[in-house]
KOLZASE-958587 format. One record per residue (C-alpha): x, y, z; residue in three letters. Coordinates in steps of 0.001 Angstrom, whole numbers, plus 500000, padded with zeros to 6 digits. Layout:
XYZALA;...
END
This chain:
896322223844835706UNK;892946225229836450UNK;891225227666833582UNK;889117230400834426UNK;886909232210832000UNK;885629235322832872UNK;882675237161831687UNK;882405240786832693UNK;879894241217835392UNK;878954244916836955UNK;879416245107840130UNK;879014248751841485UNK;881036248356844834UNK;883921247833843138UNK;887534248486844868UNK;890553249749844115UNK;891649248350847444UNK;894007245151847746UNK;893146242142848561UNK;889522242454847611UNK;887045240820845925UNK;887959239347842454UNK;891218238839843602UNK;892772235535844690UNK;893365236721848345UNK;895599233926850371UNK;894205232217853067UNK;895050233658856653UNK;895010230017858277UNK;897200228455854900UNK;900416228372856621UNK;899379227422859894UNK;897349224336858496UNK;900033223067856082UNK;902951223748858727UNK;900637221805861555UNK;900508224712863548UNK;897090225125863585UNK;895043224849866392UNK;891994222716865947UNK;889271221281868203UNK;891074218671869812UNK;893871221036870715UNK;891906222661873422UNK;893481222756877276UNK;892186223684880188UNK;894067223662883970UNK;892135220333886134UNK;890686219567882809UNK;888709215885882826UNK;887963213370880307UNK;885189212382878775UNK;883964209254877382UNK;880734207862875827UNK;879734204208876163UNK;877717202722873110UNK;875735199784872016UNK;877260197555870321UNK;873919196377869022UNK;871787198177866487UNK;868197197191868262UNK;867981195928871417UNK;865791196503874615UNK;867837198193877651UNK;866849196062880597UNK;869329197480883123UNK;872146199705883413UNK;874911199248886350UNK;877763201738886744UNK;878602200886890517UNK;882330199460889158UNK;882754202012886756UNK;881943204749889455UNK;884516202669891686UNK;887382203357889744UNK;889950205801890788UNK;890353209092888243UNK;886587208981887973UNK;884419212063888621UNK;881024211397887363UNK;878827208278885540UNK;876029209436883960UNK;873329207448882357UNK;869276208772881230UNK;868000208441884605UNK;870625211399885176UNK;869743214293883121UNK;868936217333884659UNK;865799218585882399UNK;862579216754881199UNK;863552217598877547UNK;866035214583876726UNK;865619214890872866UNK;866881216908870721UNK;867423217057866802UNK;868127219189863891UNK;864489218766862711UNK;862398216626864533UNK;863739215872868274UNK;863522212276867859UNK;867331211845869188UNK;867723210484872513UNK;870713212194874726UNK;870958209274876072UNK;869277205589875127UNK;866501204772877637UNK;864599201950877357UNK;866158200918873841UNK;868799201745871380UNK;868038201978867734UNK;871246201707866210UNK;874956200275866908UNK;877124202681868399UNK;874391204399869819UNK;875557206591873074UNK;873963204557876260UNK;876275206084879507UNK;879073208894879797UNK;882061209579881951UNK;884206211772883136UNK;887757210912884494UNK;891325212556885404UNK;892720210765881922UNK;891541209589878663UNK;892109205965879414UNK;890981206218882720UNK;887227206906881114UNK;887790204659878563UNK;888344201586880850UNK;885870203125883353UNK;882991203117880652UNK;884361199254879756UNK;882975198331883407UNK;879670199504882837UNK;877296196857882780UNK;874120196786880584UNK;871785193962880104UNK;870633194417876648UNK;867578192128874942UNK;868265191998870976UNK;865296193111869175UNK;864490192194864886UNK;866253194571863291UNK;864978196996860330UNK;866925197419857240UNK;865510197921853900UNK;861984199107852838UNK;861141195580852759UNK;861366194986856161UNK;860410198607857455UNK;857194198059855593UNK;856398194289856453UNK;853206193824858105UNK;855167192604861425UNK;857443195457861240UNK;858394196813864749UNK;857821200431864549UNK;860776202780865717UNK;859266205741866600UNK;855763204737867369UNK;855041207471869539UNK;856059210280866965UNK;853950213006866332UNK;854871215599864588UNK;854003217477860935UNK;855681215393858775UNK;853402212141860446UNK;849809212922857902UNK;851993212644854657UNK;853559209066855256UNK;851882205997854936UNK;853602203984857209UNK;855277205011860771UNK;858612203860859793UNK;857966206142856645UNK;859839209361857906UNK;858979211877855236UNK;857621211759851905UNK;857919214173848881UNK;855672213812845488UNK;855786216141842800UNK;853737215777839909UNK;853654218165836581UNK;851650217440833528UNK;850753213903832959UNK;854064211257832691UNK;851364208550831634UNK;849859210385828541UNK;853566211731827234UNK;854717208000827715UNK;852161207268824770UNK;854929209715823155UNK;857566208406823374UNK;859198206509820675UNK;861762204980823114UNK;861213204224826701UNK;864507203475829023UNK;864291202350832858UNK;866830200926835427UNK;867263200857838676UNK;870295202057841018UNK;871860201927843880UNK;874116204379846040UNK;876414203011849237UNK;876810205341852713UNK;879021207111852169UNK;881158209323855465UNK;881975212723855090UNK;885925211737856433UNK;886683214892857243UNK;889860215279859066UNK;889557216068862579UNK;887436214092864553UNK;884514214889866386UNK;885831217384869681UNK;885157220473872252UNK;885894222064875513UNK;882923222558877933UNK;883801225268880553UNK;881276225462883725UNK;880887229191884688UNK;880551230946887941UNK;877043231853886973UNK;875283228066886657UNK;875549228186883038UNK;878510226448880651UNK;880909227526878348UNK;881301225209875322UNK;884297225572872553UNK;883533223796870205UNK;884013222634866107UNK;880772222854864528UNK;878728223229861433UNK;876269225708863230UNK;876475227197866990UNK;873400228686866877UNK;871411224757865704UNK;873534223400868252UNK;872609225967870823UNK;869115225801870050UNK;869161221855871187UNK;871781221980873809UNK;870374223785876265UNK;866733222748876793UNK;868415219364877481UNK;870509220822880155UNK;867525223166881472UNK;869476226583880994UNK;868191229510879390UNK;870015229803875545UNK;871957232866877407UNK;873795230712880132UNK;875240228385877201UNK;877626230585875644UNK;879272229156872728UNK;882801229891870751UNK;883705228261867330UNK;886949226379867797UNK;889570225307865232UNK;887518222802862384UNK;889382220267860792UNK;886951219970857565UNK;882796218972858025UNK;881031218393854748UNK;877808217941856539UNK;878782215491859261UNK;879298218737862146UNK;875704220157860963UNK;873977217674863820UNK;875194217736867595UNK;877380215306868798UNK;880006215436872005UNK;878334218820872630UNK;875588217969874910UNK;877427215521876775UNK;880938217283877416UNK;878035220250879162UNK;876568217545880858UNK;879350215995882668UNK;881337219582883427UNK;878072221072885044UNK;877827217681886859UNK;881474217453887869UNK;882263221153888187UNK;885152220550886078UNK;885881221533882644UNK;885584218601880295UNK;887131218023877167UNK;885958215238874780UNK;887790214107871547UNK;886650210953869668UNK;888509208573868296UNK;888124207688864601UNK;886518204718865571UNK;884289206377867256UNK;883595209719864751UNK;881905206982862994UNK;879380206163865410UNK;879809210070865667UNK;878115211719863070UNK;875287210943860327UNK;876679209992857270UNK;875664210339853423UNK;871982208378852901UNK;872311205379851112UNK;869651204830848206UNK;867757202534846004UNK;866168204479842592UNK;864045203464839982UNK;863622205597837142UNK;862170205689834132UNK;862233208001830832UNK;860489208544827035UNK;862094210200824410UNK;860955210708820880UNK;863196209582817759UNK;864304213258817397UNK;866141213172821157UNK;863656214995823051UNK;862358213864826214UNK;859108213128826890UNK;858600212124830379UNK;860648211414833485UNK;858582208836836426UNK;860960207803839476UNK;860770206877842328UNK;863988207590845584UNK;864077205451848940UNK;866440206998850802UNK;868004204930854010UNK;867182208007856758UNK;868706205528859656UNK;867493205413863491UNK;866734209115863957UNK;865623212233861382UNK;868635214419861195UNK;868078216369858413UNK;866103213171856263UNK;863333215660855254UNK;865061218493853739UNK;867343215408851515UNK;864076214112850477UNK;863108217449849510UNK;866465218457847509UNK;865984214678846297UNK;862355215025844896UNK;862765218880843505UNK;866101218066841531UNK;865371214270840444UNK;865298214774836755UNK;868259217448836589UNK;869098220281834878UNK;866662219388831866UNK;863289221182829988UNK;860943218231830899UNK;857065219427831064UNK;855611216039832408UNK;856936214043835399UNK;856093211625837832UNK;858190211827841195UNK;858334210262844547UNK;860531210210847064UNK;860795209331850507UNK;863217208126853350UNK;862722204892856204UNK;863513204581859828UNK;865612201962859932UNK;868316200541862537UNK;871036201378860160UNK;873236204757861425UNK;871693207801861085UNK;871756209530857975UNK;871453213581857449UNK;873271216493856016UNK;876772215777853301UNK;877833217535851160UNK;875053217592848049UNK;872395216689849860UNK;870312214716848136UNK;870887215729845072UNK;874220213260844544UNK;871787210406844642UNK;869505211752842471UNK;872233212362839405UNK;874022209384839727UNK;870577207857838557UNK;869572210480836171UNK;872712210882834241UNK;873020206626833806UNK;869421207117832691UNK;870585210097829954UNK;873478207586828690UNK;870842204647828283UNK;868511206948826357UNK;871263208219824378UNK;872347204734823431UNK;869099203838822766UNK;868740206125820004UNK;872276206275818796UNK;873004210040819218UNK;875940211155821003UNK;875572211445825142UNK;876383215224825219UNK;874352216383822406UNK;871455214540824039UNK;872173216316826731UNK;872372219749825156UNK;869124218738823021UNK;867346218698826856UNK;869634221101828770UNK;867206223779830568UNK;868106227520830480UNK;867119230561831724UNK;863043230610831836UNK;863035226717832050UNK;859810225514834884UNK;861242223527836994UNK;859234220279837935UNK;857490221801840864UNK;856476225158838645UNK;859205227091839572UNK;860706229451836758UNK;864470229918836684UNK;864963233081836687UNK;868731233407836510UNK;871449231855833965UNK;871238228200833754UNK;874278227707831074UNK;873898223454830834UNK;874622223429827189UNK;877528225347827244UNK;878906223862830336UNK;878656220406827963UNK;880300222116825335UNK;883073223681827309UNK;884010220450829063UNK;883941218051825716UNK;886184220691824167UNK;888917220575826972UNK;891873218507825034UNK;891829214696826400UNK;895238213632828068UNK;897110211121825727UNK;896508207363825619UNK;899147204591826986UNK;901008207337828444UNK;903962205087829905UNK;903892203888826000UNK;904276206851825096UNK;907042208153827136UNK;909028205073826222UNK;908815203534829823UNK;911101205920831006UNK;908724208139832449UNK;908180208151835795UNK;904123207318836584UNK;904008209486839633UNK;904311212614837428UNK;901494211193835078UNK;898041212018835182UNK;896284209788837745UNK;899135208936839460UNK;899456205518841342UNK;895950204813841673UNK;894649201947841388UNK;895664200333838028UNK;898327198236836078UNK;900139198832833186UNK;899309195590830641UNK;897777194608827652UNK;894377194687829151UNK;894203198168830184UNK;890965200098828134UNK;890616203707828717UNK;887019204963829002UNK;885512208475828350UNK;882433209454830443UNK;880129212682830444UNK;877844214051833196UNK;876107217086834309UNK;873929218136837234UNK;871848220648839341UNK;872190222013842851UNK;870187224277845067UNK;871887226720846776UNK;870542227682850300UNK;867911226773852783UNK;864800226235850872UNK;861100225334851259UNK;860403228207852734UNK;862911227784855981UNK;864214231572857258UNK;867167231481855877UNK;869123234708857327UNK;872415235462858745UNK;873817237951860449UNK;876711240115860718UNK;877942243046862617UNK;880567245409861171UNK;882837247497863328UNK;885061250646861829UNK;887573252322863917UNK;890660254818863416UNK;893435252208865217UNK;897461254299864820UNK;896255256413862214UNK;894556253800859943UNK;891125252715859683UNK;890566249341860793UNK;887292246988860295UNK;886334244392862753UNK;883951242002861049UNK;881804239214863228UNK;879328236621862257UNK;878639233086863490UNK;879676231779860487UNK;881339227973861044UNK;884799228499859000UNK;885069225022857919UNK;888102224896855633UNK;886070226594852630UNK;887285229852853105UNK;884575232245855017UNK;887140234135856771UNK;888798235036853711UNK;886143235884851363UNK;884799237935854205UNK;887269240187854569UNK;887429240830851233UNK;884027241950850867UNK;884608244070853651UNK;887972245825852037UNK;885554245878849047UNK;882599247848850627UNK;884994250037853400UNK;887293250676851100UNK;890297249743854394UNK;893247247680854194UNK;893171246640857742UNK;890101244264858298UNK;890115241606861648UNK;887950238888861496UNK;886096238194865193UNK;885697234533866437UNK;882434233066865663UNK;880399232632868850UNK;876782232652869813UNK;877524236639871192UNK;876036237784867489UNK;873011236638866075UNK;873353233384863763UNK;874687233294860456UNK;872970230141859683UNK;874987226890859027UNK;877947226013856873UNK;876144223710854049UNK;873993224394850796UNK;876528226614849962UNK;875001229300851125UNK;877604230760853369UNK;879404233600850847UNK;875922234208849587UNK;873575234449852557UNK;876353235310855136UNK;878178237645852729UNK;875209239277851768UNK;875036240446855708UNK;878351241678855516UNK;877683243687852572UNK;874549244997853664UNK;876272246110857156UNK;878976247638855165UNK;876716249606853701UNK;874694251272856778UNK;878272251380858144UNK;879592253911855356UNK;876172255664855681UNK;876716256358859337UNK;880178257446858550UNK;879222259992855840UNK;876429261144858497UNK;879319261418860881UNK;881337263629858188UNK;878350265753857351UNK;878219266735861151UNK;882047267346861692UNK;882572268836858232UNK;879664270540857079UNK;878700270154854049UNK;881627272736851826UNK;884453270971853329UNK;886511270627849853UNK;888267267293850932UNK;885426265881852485UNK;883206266454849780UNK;885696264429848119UNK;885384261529850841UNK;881756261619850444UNK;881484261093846864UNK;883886258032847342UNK;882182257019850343UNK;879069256884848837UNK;880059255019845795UNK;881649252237847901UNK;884891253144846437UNK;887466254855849272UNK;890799254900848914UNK;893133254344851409UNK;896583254743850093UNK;897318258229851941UNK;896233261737851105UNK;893207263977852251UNK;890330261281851721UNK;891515258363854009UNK;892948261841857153UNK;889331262981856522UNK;888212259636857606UNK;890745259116860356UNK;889398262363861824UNK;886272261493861442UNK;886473258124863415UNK;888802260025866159UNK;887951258914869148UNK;884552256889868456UNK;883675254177866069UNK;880671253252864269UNK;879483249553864908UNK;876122248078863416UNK;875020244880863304UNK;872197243556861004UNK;870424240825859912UNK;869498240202856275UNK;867620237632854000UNK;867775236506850925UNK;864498236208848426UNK;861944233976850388UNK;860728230481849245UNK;857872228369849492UNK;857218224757851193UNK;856374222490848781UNK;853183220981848456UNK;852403217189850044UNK;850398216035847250UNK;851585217916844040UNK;855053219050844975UNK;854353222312843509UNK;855747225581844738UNK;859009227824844602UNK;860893225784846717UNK;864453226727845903UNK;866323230530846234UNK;869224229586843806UNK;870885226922841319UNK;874369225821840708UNK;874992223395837800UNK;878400221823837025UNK;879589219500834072UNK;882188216736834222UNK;884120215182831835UNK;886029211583832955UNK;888940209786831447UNK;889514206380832761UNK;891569203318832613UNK;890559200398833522UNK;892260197074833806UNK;889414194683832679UNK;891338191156833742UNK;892199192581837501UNK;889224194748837880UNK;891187198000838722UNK;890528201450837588UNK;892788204300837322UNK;890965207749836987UNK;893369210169834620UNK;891497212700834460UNK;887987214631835889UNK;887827217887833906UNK;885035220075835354UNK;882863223499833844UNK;880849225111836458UNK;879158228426836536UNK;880114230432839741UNK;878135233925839143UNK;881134235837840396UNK;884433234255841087UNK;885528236401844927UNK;888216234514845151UNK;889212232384842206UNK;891814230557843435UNK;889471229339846325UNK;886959228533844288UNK;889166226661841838UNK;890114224514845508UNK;886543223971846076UNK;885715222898842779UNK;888258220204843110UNK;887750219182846506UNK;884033218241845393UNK;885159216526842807UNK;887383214313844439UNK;884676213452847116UNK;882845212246843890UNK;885339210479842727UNK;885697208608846330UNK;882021207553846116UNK;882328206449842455UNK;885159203777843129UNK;885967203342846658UNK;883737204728849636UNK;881118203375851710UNK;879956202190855023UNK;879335198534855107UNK;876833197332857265UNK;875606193975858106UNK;872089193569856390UNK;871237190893858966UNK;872453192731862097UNK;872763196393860765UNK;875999196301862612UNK;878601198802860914UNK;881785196607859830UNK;884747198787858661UNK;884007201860860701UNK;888240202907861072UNK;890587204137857750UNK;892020201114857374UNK;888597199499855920UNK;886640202705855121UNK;889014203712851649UNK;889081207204850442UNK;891347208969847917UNK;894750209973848684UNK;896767212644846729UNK;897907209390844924UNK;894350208073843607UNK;893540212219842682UNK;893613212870838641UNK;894389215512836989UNK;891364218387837788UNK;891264220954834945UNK;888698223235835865UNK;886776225970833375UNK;885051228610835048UNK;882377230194834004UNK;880731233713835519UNK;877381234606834109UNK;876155236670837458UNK;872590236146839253UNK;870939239252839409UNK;869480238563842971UNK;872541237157844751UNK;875016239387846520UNK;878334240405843793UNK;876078237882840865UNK;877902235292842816UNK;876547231343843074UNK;877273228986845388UNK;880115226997844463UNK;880618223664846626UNK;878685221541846415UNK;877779220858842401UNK;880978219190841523UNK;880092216477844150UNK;877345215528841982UNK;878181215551838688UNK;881822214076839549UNK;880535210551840233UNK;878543210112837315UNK;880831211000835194UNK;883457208438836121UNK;881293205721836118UNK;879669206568832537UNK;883548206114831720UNK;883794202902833676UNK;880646201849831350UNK;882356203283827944UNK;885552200890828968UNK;883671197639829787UNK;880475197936828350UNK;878659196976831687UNK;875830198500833355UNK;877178199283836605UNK;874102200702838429UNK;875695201012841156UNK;878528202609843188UNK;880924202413844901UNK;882248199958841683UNK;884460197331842989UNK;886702194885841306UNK;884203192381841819UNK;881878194189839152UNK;884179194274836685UNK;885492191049836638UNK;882284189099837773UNK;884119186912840515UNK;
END
């Protein structure tokens, strides 16, 4: 059962309205999704639809000598066979940041699984066998890996024609971006310290697993341009890269959000999308591509793996001294979104502590390992993993307990951040610590306990992955961490949003539209409710998202509710404006009833439960409406500096605290999380059931890289080797613990409502926090995760 504490917070569009904000609204996709009635991606249909199929490398470097597609081109049910030497523009990169990203591999492929040919066929094995007859003669080329060999004098450079900002601040071409920040002097406050801890860690790649795979519709049009349906992080990204690759204006690609089936960062980069266009404006035909899960692995970028070093003084007292580190993140064959991780990495490497002198760098490689970009955390999981191992060390060290330490160093409101920035909104770490440790711990030997007649399903933990003998040791662990919330280093970061009101049978009715991806985290609903909140109707219709409104931005950094919310609000508000102008002019200004409707109007408080106020505004929307669309922003930020890191990078912070009860059977190696009790600060709670669902959906994707996810690939062929669900592991409802959750709402003065992005800080802090337990039962180091039977049990 989750808890949620409530401080007051003013908010003066408040709403006596149902189902608005503050209240625990349902879902208007719930039913559908649990019932499997839903229609996602992959569901689309179109009359003569084709087909389509990618062909990939099934090496990870390799020199493409010649391609030959005569058989495949042969085969009855094909339409089209398209390879490089067939796209229709000169632009054949594209890229979320840097267009590094091939459409299709040229003269080399960089990665396995990297997409090499497409086609398009009358059935779904049709292409498949089809793109099984293409013939490529591939040369293998020395594959990068690791730093060591992306740095090695004899390296072969991936990119060696790049050239673009990021190139003066690396010191190597397979260096893809670089991030320093220094603040006081780490090497003078070392001289400090009466205890100085370091270690070094590691973090697997991890896949966002999200449930539907990678899918969309594209739809030639009478016009030369394309219509593509599509599931997506962000249609107005996508749309940016798609069509310079197909040589269309942006206004002949139109493009419609389709059904989502969960993202997490892995939809934020273009996949099918280019090539489903490509093959429907060759064939004429619309074209519908689904991947396989085999193939969503090849898909998408995953989570970067990393390698960390870190080092930190404290004095005898508990108070840090200095924090030096150093983050290699594994960026993969192309960019993605590498330089904004490195970023979140460098700016939030020590966590939510007061530390005035540290020493950072971090950076990420081209490799020929799978791209690496956007999941949910960003950076920022890597970075606490290492930080919060480094807290329990130090804490050890000096024999205090690991959450008073923690408290003893927790910033607050006021604290400078490492690159000078001053948070200036509530940053409640202690209390977060305090709140979890006092949640009451489930009891020990529970199957003991119940006198073996319980049954384990209904116990905490469930079936996961544990025994029930004599050398089962539970293990309690602590962790806390820091998240930025929104684009930062001074990207625009708007959305926007355009608000219709209209008298529809007698009732007013608002029609809401944004871009906004709904992803399964609950945009559509929170949306409506600010608009019932601000418009004071019952009646509010959520439009598709399409590329027909301006962009609202993507789905990730938790921004959405916040940045896309905060247009919705803001349109609400010139909407009501127009309609008290509207009043004014039918009404004049003595109208007894209207005056009535104005003073509500104005105060963002109509009612609409009958009576004079909501017929005034009926009448007043007779036979018009009153639709305004608007951008809006939230408070700008800076880039950070190259050399110094300095500058006020970040909008917003979100900070979380995990406690973790384990039990782990030291002979077999298995480990059975009970429990992951969570305290996180959410500003304002819109919808506290929903945010309750996101708070434990992050921490169970924490809990999947503490103990069972990751990509493996082959360090001497980076050649991906469990890239299905049968080999890739992630937690089922029977691995999930018990998830008490204690919410806190101390509002942000600058955000929309006080709220604070919610979704992504109990990924960080979740992971941690299990292994520190893993630690407490075995009293090993385990610096790295996922932890697998084989660390616990040394064979």
């Amino acid at each position: 059962m989750a808890e949620v504490t409530r401080t007051p917070v003013d908010i003066s569009q408040g709403s006596r309205t149902r189902g608005g904000i503050g209240e625990s609204t349902p879902r208007p996709d719930g039913t559908l999704k649990v019932t499997g009635e839903f229609a996602y991606a992959s569901d689309l249909w179109h009359e003569d639809m084709l087909w389509g199929h990618t062909l990939r490398s099934p090496h990870a470097h390799a020199e493409i000598r010649s391609i030959d597609v005569s058989e495949a081109l042969a085969q009855a049910g094909v339409y089209a066979v398209l390879t490089h030497e067939d796209l229709p523009a000169d632009t054949r990169h594209y890229g979320l940041e840097i267009p590094d990203t091939p459409v299709l591999a040229q003269d080399r492929v960089r990665h396995h699984g990297e997409p090499v040919a497409l086609v398009a066929a009358d059935h779904p094995e049709t292409a498949r066998r089809a793109a099984a007859k293409i013939r490529v003669d591939y040369a293998e080329l020395p594959v990068v890996t690791d730093e060591a060999t992306a740095l090695a004098p004899d390296a072969p450079l991936l990119h060696p024609d790049r050239d673009d900002h990021h190139a003066p601040h690396v010191p190597h071409p397979n260096v893809l971006h670089r991030q320093p920040i220094v603040r006081g002097d780490a090497a003078a406050a070392r001289e400090r310290a009466d205890v100085v801890v370091s270690g070094e860690y590691e973090l697997g790649m991890q896949d966002q697993a999200f449930l539907g795979p990678e899918s969309g519709l594209a739809v030639p049009a009478e016009d030369g341009g394309v219509d593509l349906y599509v599931a997506t992080q962000w249609l107005h990204s996508d749309l940016r890269q798609i069509a310079p690759v197909l040589g269309l204006p942006p206004s002949m690609v139109r493009m419609t959000l389709s059904g989502v089936g969960g993202a997490f960062g892995g939809r934020e980069d273009v996949s099918m999308q280019i090539h489903a266009c490509l093959l429907a404006l060759r064939t004429g035909k619309p074209v519908k591509m689904v991947y396989n899960r085999f193939e969503s692995f090849f898909g998408h970028v995953h989570r970067h793996p990393a390698k960390l070093w870190y080092e930190h003084g404290a004095t005898r007292d508990g108070r840090l001294t200095h924090v030096k580190c150093r983050i290699v993140l594994d960026g993969g064959a192309y960019a993605s979104a590498s330089p904004a991780v490195v970023g979140n990495a460098a700016s939030l490497s020590i966590g939510p502590y007061a530390v005035d002198d540290v020493d950072i760098e971090a950076l990420a490689l081209y490799t020929n390992n799978p791209p690496c970009g956007a999941m949910r955390g960003f950076g920022a999981v890597q970075a606490c993993f290492a930080y919060e191992a480094q807290m329990d060390k130090v804490a050890a060290e000096l024999g205090l307990d690991p959450v008073e330490f923690r408290q003893r160093n927790a910033m607050s409101q006021g604290t400078v951040m490492p690159t000078g920035q001053v948070v200036d909104s509530p940053a409640p770490v202690a209390e977060l610590l305090r709140r979890v440790k006092a949640m009451p711990l489930p009891p020990e030997r529970q199957w003991e306990a119940a006198g073996g007649a319980a049954d384990v399903r209904a116990l905490p933990g469930g079936l996961s992955n544990t025994t029930h003998g004599e050398g089962v040791v539970r293990g309690v662990g602590y962790a806390v961490g820091i998240k930025n919330v929104g684009f930062s280093e001074g990207f625009d970061d708007y959305s926007t949003a355009r608000v219709r009101l209209e008298a529809i049978g007698g009732e007013p009715v608002a029609i809401v539209h944004t871009a906004m991806a709904e992803v399964g985290q609950g945009g559509v609903t929170v949306h409506a409710q600010i608009a019932r909140t601000e418009l004071g109707v019952t009646q509010v219709t959520i439009h598709p998202a399409d590329t027909r409104v301006g962009s609202a931005g993507s789905t990730s950094a938790s921004r959405q509710t916040y940045v896309t919310g905060g247009a919705i609000k803001h349109a609400c508000e010139a909407v009501r404006e127009r309609v008290l102008e509207l009043g004014r002019a039918r009404f004049g200004s003595y109208h007894p009833a209207w005056a009535t409707a104005e003073l509500l109007l104005e105060s963002g408080k109509v009612v609409t439960d009958g009576g004079e106020v909501l017929a005034d505004l009926v009448d007043v929307l007779e036979g018009e409406s009153v639709d305004i669309e608007l951008e809006w922003r939230h408070r700008p930020t800076q880039p950070f500096d190259r050399v110094t890191g300095q500058g006020d990078g970040h909008v917003q912070y979100s900070f979380a605290a995990h406690r973790a009860v384990v039990e782990v059977d030291t002979e077999l190696g298995l480990v059975k999380v009970v429990e992951l009790a969570c305290a996180q600060d959410v500003g304002k709670a819109l919808n506290p059931l929903s945010v309750v669902g996101q708070i434990q959906g992050g921490t169970a994707q924490g809990l999947g890289l503490a103990v069972m996810e990751e990509i493996v690939v082959d360090p001497r062929t980076a050649r991906v080797r469990n890239p299905s669900f049968t080999d890739y592991l992630i937690p089922t409802i029977l691995d999930t613990p018990t998830i008490p959750v204690d919410v806190l709402e101390l509002a942000d003065e600058h955000a929309p409502y006080g709220l604070r992005g919610v979704g992504e800080a109990p990924t960080l802090s979740s992971t941690p926090a299990v292994v520190s337990a893993i630690r407490a039962a075995t009293g090993l180091a385990l610096n790295r995760v996922p932890v697998r039977p084989e660390h616990l049990t040394g064979t």
